[in-house]
CHARMM-style PDB file with segment names, atoms N, HN, CA, C and O in Angstrom:
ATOM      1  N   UNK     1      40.509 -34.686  -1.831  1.00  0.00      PROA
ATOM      2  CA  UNK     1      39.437 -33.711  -1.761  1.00  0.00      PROA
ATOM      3  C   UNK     1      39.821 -32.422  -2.502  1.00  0.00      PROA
ATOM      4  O   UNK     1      38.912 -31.947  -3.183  1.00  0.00      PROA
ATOM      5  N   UNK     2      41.179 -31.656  -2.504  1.00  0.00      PROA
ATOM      6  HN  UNK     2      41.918 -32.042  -1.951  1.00  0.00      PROA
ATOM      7  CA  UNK     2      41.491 -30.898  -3.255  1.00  0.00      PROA
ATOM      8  C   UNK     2      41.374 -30.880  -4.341  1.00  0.00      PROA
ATOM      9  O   UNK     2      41.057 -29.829  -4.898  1.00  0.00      PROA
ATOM     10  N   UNK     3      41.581 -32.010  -5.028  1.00  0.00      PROA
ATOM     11  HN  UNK     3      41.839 -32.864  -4.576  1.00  0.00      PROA
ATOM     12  CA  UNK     3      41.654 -32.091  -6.556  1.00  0.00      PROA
ATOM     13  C   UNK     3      40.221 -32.310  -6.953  1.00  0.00      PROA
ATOM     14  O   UNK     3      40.047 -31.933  -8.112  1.00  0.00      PROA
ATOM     15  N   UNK     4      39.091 -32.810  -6.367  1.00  0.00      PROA
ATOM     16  HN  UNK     4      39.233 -33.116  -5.426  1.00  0.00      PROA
ATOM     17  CA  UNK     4      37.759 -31.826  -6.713  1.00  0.00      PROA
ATOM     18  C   UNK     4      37.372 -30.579  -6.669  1.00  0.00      PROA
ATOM     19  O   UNK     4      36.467 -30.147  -7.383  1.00  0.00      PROA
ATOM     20  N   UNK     5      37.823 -30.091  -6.081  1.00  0.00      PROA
ATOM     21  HN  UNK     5      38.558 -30.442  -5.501  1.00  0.00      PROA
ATOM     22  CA  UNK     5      37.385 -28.635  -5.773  1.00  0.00      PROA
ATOM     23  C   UNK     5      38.577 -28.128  -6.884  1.00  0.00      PROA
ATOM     24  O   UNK     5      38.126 -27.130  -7.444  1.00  0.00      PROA
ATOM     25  N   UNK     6      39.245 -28.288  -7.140  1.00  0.00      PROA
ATOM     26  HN  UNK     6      39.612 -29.100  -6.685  1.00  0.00      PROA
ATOM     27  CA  UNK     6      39.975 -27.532  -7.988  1.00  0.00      PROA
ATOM     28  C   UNK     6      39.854 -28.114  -9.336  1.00  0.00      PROA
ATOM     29  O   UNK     6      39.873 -27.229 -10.192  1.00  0.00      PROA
ATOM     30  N   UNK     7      39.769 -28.970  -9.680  1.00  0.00      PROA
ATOM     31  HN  UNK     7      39.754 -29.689  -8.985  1.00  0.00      PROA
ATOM     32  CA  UNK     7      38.713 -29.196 -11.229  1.00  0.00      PROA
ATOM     33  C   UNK     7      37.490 -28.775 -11.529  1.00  0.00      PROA
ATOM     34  O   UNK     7      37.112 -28.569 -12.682  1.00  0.00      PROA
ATOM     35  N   UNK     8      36.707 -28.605 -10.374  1.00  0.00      PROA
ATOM     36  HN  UNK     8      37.014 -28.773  -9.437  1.00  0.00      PROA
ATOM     37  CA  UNK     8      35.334 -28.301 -10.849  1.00  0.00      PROA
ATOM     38  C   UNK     8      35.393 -26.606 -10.790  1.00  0.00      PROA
ATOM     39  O   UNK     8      34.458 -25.998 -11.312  1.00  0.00      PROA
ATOM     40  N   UNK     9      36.219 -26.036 -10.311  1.00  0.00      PROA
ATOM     41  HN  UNK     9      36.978 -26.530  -9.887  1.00  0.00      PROA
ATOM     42  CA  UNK     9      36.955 -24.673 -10.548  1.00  0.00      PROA
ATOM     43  C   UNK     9      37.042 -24.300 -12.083  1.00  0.00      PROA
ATOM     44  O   UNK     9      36.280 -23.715 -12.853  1.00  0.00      PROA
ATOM     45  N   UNK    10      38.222 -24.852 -12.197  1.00  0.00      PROA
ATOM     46  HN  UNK    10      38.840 -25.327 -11.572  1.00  0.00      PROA
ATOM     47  CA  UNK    10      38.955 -24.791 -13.966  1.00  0.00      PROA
ATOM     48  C   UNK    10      37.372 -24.571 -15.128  1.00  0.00      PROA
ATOM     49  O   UNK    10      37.001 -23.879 -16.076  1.00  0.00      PROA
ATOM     50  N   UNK    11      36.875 -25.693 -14.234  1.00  0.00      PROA
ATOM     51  HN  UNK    11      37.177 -26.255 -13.464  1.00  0.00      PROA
ATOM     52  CA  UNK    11      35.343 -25.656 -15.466  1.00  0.00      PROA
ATOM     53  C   UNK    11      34.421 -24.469 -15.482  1.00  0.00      PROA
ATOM     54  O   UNK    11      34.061 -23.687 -16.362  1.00  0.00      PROA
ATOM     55  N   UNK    12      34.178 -24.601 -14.262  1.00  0.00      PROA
ATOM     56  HN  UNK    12      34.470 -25.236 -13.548  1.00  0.00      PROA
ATOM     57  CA  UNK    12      33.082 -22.844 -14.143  1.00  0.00      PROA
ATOM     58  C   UNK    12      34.135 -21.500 -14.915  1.00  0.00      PROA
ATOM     59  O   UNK    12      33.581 -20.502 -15.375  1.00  0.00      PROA
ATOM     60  N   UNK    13      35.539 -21.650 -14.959  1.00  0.00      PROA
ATOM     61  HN  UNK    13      35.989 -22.461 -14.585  1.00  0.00      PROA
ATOM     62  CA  UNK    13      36.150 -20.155 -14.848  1.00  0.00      PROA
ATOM     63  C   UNK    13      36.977 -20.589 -16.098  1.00  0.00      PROA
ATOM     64  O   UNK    13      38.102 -20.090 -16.120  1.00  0.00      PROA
ATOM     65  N   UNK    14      36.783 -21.100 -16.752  1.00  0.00      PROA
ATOM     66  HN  UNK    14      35.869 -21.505 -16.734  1.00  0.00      PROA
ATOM     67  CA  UNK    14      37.993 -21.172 -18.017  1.00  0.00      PROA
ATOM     68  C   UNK    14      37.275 -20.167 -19.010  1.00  0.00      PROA
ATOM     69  O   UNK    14      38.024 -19.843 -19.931  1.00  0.00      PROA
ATOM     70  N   UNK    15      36.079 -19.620 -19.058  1.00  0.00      PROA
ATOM     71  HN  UNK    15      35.470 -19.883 -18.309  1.00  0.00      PROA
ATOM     72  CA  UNK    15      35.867 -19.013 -20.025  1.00  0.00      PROA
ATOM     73  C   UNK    15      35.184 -17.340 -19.658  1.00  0.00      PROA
ATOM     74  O   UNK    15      34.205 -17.014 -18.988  1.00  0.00      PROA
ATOM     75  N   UNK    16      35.962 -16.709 -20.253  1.00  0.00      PROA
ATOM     76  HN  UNK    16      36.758 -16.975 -20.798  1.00  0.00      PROA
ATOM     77  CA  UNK    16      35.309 -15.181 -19.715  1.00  0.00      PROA
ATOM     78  C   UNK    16      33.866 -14.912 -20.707  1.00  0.00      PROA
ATOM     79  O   UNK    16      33.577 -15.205 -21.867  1.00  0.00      PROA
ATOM     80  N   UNK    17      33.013 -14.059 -19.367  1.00  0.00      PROA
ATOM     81  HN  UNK    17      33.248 -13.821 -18.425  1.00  0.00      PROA
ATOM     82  CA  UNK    17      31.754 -13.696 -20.655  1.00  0.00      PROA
ATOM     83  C   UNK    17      32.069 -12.463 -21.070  1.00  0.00      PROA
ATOM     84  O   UNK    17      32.813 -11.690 -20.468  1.00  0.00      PROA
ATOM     85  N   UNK    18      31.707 -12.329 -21.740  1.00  0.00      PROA
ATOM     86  HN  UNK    18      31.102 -12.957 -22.229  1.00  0.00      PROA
ATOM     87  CA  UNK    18      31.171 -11.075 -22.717  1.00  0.00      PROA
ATOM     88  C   UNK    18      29.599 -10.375 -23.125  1.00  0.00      PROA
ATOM     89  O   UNK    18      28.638 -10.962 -23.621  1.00  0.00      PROA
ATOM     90  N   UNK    19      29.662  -9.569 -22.905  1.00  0.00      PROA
ATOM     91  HN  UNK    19      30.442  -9.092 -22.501  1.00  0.00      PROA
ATOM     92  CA  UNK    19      28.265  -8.260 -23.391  1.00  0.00      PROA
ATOM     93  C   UNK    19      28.252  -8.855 -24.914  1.00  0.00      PROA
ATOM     94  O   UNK    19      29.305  -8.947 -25.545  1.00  0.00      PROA
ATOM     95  N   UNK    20      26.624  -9.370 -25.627  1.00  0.00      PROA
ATOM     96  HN  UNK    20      25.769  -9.295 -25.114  1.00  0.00      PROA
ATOM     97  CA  UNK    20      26.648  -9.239 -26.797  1.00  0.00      PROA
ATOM     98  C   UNK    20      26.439  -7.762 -27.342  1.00  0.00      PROA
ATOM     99  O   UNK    20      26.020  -6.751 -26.779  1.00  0.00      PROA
ATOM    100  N   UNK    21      26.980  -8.053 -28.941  1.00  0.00      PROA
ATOM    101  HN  UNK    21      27.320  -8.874 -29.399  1.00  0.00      PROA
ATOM    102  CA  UNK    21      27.121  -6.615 -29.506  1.00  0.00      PROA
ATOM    103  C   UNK    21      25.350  -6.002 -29.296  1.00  0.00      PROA
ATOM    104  O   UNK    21      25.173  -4.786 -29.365  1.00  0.00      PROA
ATOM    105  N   UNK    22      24.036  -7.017 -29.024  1.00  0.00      PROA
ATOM    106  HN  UNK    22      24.181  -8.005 -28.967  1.00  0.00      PROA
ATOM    107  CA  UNK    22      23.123  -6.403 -28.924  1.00  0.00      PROA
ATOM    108  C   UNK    22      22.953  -5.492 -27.459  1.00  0.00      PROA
ATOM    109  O   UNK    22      22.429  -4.380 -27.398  1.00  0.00      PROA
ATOM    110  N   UNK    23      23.365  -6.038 -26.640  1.00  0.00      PROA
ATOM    111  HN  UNK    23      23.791  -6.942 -26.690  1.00  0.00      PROA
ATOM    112  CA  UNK    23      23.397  -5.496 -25.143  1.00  0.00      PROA
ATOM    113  C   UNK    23      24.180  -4.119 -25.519  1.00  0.00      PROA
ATOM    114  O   UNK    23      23.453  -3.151 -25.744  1.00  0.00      PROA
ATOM    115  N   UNK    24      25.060  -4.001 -25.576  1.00  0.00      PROA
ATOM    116  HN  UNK    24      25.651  -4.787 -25.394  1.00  0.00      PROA
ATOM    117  CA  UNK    24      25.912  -2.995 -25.763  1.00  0.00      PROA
ATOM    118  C   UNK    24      25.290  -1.576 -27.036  1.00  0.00      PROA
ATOM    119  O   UNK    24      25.675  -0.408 -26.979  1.00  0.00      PROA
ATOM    120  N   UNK    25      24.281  -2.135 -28.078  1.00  0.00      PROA
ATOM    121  HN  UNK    25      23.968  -3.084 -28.125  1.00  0.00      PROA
ATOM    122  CA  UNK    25      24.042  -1.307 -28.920  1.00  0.00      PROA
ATOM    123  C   UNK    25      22.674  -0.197 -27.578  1.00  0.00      PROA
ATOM    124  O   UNK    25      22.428   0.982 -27.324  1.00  0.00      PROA
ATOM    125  N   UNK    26      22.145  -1.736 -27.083  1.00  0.00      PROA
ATOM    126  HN  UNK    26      22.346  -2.694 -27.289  1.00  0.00      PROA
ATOM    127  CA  UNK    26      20.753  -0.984 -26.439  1.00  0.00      PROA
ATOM    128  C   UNK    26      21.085   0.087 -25.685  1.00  0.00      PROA
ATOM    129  O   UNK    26      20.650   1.234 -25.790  1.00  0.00      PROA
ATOM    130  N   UNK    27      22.339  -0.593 -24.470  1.00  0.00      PROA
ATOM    131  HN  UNK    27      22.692  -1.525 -24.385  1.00  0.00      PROA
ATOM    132  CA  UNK    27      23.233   0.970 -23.278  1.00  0.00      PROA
ATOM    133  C   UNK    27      23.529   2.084 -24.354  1.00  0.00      PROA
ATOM    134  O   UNK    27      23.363   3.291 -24.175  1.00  0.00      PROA
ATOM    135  N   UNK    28      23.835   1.685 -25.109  1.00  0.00      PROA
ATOM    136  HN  UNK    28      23.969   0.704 -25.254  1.00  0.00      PROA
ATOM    137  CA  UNK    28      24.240   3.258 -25.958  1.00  0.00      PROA
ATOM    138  C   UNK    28      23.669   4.179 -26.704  1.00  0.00      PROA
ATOM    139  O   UNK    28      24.109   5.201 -27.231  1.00  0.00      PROA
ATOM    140  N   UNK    29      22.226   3.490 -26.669  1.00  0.00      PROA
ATOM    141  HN  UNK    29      21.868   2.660 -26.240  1.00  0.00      PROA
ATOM    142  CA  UNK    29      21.225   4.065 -27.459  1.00  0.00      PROA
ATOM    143  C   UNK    29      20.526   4.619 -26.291  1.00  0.00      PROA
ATOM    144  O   UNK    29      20.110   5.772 -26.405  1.00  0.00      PROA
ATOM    145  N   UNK    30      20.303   3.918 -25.057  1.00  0.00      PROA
ATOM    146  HN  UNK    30      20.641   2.981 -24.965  1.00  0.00      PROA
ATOM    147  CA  UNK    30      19.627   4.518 -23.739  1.00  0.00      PROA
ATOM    148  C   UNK    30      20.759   5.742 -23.472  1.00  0.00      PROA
ATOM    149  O   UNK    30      20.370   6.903 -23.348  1.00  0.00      PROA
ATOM    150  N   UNK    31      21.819   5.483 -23.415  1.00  0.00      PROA
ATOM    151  HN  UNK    31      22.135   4.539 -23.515  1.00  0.00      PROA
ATOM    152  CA  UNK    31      22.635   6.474 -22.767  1.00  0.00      PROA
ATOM    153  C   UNK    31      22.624   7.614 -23.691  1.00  0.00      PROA
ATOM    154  O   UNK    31      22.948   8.715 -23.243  1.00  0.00      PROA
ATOM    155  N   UNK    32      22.261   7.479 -25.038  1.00  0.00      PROA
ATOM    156  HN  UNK    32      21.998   6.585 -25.402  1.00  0.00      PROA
ATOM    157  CA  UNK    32      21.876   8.805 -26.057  1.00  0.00      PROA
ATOM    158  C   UNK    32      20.764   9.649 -25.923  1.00  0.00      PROA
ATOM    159  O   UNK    32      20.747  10.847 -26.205  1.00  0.00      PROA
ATOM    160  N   UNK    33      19.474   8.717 -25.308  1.00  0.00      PROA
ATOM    161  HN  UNK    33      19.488   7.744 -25.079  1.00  0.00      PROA
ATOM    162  CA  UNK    33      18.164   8.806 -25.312  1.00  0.00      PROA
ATOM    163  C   UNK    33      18.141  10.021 -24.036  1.00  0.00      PROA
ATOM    164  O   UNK    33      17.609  11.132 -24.051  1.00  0.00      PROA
ATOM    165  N   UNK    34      18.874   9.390 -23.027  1.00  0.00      PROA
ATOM    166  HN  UNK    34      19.305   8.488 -23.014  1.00  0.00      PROA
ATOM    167  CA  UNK    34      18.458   9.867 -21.515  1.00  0.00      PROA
ATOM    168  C   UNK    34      19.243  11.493 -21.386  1.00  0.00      PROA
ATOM    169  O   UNK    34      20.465  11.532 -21.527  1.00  0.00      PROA
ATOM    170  N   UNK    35      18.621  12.539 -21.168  1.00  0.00      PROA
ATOM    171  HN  UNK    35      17.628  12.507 -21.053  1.00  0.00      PROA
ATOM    172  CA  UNK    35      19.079  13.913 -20.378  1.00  0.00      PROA
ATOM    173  C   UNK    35      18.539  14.169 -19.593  1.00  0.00      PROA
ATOM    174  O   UNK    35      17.362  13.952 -19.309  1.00  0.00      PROA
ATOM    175  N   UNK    36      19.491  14.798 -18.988  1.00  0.00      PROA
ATOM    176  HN  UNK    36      20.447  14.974 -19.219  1.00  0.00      PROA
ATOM    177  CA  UNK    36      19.177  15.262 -17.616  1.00  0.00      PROA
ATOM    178  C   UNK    36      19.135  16.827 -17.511  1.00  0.00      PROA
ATOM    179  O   UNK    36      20.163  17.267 -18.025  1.00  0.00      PROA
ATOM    180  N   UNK    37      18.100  18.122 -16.902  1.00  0.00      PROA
ATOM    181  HN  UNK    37      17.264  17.764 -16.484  1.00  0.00      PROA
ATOM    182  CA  UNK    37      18.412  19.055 -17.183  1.00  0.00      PROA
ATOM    183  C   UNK    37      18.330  19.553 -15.382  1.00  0.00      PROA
ATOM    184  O   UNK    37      17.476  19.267 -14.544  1.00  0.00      PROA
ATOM    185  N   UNK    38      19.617  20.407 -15.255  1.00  0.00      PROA
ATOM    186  HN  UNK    38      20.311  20.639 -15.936  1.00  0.00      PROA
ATOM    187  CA  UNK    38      19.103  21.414 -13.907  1.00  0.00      PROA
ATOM    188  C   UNK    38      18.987  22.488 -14.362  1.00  0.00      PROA
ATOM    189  O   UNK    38      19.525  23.128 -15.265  1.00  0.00      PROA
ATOM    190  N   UNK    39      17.733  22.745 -13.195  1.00  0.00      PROA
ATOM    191  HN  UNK    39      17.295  22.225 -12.462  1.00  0.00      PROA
ATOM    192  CA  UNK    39      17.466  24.497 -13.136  1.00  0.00      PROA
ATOM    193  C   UNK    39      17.264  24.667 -11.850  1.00  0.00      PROA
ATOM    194  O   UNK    39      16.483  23.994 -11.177  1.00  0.00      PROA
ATOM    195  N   UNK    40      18.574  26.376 -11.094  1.00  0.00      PROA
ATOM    196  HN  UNK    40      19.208  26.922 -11.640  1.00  0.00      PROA
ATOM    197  CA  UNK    40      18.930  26.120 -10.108  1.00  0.00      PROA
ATOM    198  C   UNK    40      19.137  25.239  -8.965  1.00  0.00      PROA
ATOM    199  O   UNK    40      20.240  25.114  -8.432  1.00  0.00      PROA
ATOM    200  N   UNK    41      18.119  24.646  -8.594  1.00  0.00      PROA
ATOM    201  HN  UNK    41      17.223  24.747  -9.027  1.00  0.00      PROA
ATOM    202  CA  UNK    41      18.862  23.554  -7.392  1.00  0.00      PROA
ATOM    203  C   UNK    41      17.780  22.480  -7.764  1.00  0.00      PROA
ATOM    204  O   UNK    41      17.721  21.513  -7.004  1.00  0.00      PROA
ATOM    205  N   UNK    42      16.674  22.525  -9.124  1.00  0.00      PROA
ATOM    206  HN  UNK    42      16.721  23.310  -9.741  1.00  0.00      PROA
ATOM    207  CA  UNK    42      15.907  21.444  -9.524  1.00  0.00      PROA
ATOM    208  C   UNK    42      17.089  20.639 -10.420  1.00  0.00      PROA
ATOM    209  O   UNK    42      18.099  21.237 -10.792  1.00  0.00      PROA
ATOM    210  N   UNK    43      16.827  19.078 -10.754  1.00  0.00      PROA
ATOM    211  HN  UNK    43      16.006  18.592 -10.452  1.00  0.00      PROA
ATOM    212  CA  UNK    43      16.688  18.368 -11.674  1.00  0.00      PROA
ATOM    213  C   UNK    43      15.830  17.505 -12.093  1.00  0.00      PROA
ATOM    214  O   UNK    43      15.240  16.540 -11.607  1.00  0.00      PROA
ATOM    215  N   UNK    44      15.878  18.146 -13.303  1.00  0.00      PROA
ATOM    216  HN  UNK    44      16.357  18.929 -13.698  1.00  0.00      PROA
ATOM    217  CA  UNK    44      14.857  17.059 -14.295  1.00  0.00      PROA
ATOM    218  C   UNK    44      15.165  16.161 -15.226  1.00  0.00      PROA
ATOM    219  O   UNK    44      15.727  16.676 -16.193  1.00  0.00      PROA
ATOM    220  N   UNK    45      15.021  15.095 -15.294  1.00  0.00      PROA
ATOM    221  HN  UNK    45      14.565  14.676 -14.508  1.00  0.00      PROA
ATOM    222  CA  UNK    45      15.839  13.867 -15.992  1.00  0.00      PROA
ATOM    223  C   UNK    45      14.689  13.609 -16.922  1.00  0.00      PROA
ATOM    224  O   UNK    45      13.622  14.039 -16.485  1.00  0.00      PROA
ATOM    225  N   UNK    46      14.620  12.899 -18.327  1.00  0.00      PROA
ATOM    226  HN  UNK    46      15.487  12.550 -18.683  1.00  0.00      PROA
ATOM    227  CA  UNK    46      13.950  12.587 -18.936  1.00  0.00      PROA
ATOM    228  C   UNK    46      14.492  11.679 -20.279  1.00  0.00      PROA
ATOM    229  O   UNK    46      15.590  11.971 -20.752  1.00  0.00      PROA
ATOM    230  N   UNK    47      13.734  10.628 -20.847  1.00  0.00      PROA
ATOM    231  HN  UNK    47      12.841  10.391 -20.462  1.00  0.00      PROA
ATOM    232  CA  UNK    47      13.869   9.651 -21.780  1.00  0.00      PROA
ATOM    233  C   UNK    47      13.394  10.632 -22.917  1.00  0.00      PROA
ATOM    234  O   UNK    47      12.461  11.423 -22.775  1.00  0.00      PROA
ATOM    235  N   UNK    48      14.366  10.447 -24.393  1.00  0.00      PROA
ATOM    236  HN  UNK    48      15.124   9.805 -24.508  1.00  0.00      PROA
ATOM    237  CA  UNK    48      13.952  11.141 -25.255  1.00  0.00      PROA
ATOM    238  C   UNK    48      13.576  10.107 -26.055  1.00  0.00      PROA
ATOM    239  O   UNK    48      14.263   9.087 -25.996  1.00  0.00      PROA
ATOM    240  N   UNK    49      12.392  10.147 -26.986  1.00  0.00      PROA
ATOM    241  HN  UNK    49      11.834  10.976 -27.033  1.00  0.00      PROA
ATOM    242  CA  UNK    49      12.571   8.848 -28.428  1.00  0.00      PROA
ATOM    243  C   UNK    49      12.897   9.812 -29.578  1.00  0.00      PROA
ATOM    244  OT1 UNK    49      13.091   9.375 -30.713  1.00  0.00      PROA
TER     245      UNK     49
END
C-alpha cells in the first residue's frame, strides 16, 4: 500500500510551476497603474490608465 501512495506522489510533485512571463508582466503593470493617496486620516486608492 505504501508504494502507491508514494508513486502517485513523485508524479503530482516532480515538477515545480511557474508564473508565465505574461502573468507577471500584467502584476507589474497593475502594481504601476494602482495609487493610493492619504489625506489626514482619509484614503483614497485609485486605478490609473
Amino acid at each position: 500500500m505504501a508504494k502507491i501512495y508514494s508513486n502517485e506522489v513523485s508524479e503530482f510533485y516532480s515538477k515545480p510551476t511557474k508564473p508565465s512571463a505574461k502573468t507577471l508582466k500584467r502584476i507589474l503593470d497593475f502594481s504601476k497603474a494602482y495609487k493610493l493617496v492619504r489625506y489626514k486620516d482619509l484614503e483614497f486608492d485609485s486605478i490609473q490608465n
